[in-house]
C-alpha positions as CSV (number, residue, x, y, z in Angstrom):
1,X,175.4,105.3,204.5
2,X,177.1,105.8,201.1
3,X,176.2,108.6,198.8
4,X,173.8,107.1,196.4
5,X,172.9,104.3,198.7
6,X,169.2,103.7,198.7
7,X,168.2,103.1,202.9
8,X,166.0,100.1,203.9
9,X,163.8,99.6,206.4
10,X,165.2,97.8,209.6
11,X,164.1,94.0,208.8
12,X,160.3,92.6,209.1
13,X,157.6,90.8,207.1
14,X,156.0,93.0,205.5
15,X,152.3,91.6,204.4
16,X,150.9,93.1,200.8
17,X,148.0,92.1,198.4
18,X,148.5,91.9,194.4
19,X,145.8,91.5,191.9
20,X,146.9,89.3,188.8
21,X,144.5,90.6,185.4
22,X,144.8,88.5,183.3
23,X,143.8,89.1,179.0
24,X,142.2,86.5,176.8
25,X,145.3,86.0,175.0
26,X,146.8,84.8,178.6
27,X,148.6,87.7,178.9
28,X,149.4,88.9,182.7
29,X,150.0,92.8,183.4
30,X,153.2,93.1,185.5
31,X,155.0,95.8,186.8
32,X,159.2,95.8,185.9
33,X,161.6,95.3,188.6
34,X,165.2,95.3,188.6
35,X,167.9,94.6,191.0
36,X,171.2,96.2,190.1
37,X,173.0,94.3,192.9
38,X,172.0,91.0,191.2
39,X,172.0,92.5,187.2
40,X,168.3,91.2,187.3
41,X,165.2,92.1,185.3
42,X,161.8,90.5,187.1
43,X,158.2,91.2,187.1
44,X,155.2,90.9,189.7
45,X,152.1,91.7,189.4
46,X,150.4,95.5,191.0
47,X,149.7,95.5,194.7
48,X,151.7,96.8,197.7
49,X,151.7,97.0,201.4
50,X,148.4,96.3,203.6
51,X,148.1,98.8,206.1
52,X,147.2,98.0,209.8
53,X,144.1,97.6,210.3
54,X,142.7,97.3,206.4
55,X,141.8,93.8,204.8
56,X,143.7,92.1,202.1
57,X,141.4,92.3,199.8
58,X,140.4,96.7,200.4
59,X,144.1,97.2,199.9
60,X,144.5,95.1,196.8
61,X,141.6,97.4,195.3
62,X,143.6,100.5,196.8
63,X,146.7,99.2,195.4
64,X,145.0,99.1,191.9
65,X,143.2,102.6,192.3
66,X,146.3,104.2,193.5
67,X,148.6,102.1,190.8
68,X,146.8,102.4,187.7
69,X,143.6,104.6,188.6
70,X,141.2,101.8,187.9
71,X,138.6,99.7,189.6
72,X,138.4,95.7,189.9
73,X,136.0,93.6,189.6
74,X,135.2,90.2,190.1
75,X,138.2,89.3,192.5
76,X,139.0,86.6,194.4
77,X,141.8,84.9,196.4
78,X,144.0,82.7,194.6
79,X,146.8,81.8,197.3
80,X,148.6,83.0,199.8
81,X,152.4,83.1,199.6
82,X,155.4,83.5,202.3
83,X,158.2,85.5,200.0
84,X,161.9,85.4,202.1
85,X,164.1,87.1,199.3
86,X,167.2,88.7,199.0
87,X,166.5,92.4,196.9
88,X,169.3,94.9,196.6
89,X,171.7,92.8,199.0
90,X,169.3,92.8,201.6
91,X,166.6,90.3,202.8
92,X,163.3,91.1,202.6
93,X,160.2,89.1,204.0
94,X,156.6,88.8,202.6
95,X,153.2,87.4,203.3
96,X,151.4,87.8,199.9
97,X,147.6,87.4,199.5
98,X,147.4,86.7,195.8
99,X,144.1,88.0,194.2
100,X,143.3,87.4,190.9
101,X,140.5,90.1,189.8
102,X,139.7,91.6,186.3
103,X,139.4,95.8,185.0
104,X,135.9,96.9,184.2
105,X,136.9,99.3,182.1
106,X,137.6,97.0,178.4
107,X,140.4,99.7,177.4
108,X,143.0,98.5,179.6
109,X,143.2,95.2,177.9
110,X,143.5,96.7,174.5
111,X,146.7,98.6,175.2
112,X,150.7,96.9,175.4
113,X,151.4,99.4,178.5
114,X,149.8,101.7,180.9
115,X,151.7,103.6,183.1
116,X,151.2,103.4,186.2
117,X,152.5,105.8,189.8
118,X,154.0,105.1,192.9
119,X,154.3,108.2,195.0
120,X,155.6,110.6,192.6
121,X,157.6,107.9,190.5
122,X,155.5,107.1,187.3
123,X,156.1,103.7,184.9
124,X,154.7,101.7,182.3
125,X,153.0,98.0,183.3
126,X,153.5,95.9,180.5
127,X,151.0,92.5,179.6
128,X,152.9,89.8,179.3
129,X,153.0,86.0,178.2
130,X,153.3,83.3,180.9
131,X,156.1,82.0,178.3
132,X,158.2,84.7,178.9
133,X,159.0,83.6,182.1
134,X,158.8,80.2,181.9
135,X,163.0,80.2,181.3
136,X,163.4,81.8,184.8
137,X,166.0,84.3,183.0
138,X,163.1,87.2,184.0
139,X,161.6,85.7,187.3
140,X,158.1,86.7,188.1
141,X,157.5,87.2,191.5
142,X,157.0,86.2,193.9
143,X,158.0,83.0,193.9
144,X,155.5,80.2,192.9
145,X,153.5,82.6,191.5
146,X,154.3,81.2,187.7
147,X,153.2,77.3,188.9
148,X,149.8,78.5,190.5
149,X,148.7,80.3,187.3
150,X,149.7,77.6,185.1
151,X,148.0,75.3,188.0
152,X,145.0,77.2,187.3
153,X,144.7,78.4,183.9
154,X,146.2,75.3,182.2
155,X,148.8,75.3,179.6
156,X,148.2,78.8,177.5
C-alpha cells in the first residue's frame, strides 16, 4: 500500500441501520461525506454498522447514542435498502434498515449543527432541506433514500 493510502476491508455487504430526524421545517440532519477519488460532497443520514448478533433497530439507537449522545424516540422502520456503491475507488455493499425516529431532547432541533464522534474523529451534522439535494450535485445516500422521504412526507 501507498503512503497515505487509506486500507479497506477485503469486500462484503456490510448491514447498518440509520435513523432519519426529521425538523418541522422538513429539514433532515445528515452527516457530510466526501469522496476525493470522485471530487464528491454527499450526505446520509447517522447510523453505522449492526453488529452480529444485535437487531436493527438496538444498533440504530446505539448508532445515535454513540454519534450524537442522544436518545430516540418514537422510531420505526421506513424501508429497507440494498446500497452496491463505488466509495474511494472501491466497491462497497450495503443492506440498510432505514429508521425514521425523532430526539426527545427539543434542543437538538433548534441548532444548524451538532457535532457529532466517530471513534476519536469528531464532526458537525448539519439539518438540511430535502431541496438541497433534489439536483443530485450533493447526493444523499443511500440511494433512493431522497424518493422514499418525499414518498412519505409529500412535497415540503
Amino acid at each position: 500500500m501507498a503512503a497515505g493510502e487509506e486500507a479497506f476491508p477485503p469486500p462484503r455487504i456490510r448491514p447498518i441501520a440509520i435513523v432519519v430526524f426529521r425538523r418541522p421545517d422538513g429539514r433532515i440532519l445528515v452527516a457530510p461525506g466526501y469522496d476525493h477519488v470522485k471530487g464528491q460532497r454527499f450526505y446520509r443520514p447517522l447510523g453505522g454498522e449492526i453488529d452480529f448478533g444485535e437487531r436493527a433497530e438496538d444498533a440504530a439507537r446505539r448508532e445515535i447514542r454513540e454519534e450524537i449522545g442522544a436518545e430516540v424516540a418514537d422510531l420505526r422502520l421506513l424501508a429497507t435498502f440494498e446500497n452496491i456503491f463505488v466509495y474511494r475507488g472501491h466497491p462497497g455493499h450495503e443492506l440498510v434498515w432505514c429508521f425514521e425516529g425523532t430526539l426527545p431532547d427539543s434542543r437538538h432541533y433548534g441548532q444548524d449543527e451538532i457535532m457529532a464522534q466517530e471513534g476519536k474523529a469528531a464532526f458537525p451534522v448539519r439539518w438540511v432541506a430535502l431541496e438541497a439535494f433534489r439536483s443530485g450535485e450533493t447526493p444523499l445516500y443511500p440511494d433512493g433514500l431522497l424518493d422514499l422521504l418525499e414518498r412519505e412526507w409529500g412535497a415540503l
